[in-house]
C-alpha positions in Angstrom: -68.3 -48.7 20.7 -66.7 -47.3 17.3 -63.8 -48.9 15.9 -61.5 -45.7 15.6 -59.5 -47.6 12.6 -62.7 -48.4 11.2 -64.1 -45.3 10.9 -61.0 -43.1 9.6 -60.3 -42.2 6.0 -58.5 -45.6 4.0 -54.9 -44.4 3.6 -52.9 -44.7 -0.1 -49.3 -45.9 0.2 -47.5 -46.4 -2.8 -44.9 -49.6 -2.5 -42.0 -49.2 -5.2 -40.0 -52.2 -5.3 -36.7 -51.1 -6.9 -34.6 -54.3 -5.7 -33.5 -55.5 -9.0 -29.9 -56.2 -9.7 -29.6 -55.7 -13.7 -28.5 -59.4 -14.2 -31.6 -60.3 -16.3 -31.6 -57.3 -18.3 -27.8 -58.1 -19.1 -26.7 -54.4 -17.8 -23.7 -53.8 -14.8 -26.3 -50.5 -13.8 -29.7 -52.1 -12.7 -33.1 -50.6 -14.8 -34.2 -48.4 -12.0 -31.0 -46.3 -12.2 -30.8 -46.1 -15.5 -30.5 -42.4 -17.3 -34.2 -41.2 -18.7 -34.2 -37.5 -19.9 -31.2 -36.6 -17.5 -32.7 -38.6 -13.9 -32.5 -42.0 -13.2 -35.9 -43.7 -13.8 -36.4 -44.3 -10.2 -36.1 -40.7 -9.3 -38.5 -39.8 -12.3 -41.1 -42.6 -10.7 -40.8 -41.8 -7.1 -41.2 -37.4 -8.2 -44.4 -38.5 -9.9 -45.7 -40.6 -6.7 -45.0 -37.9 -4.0 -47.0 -35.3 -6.1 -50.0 -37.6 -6.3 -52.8 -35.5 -4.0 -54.1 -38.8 -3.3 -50.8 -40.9 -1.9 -50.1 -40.9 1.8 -46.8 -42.1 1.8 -45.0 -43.5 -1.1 -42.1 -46.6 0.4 -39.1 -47.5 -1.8 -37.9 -51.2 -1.7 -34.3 -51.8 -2.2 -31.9 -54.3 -2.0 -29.6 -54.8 1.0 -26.5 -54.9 -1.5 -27.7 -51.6 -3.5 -24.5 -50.0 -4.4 -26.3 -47.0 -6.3 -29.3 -45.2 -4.2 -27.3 -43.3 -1.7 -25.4 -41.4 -4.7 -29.0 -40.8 -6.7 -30.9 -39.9 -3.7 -27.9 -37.2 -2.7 -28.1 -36.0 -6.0 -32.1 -36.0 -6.5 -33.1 -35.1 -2.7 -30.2 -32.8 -1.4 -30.0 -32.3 2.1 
C-alpha cells in the first residue's frame, strides 16, 4: 500500500524567527524593524521569501509582547 505522504513532492517552508527584543543590540526599536532603504528589514526579508518559486509557505516567529508588527504589516501588506 503507498504511503500518500511518502510519495508527494517535499514541501519548502521558510521559518523567520523575528522574536528579538533589541536589548542586546542596545536599541528601544528591535533589528528586525529597523529602517533599510525606506522598509523595515523584516518586511524587506519576508518580500524576498514569498517570491521564492521554490517556498511553500514562508512562517514569521514573533514575540508575544511585539509592540511593532501590527503597524509594519498594515503598512507593508494593506488590507
Amino acid at each position: 500500500m503507498p504511503n500518500r505522504l511518502l510519495d508527494a513532492a517535499p514541501r519548502c517552508i521558510a521559518l523567520v524567527p523575528a522574536a528579538g527584543s533589541g536589548q542586546r543590540f542596545g536599541q528601544v526599536t528591535p533589528k528586525q524593524y529597523l529602517p533599510l532603504l525606506n522598509a523595515p528589514l523584516i518586511i524587506h526579508t519576508l518580500k524576498v521569501l514569498c517570491q521564492s518559486p521554490q517556498i511553500d509557505a514562508v512562517w514569521l516567529a514573533l514575540s508575544p509582547e511585539d509592540e511593532w508588527w501590527e503597524n509594519v504589516s498594515n503598512e507593508a501588506f494593506p488590507k
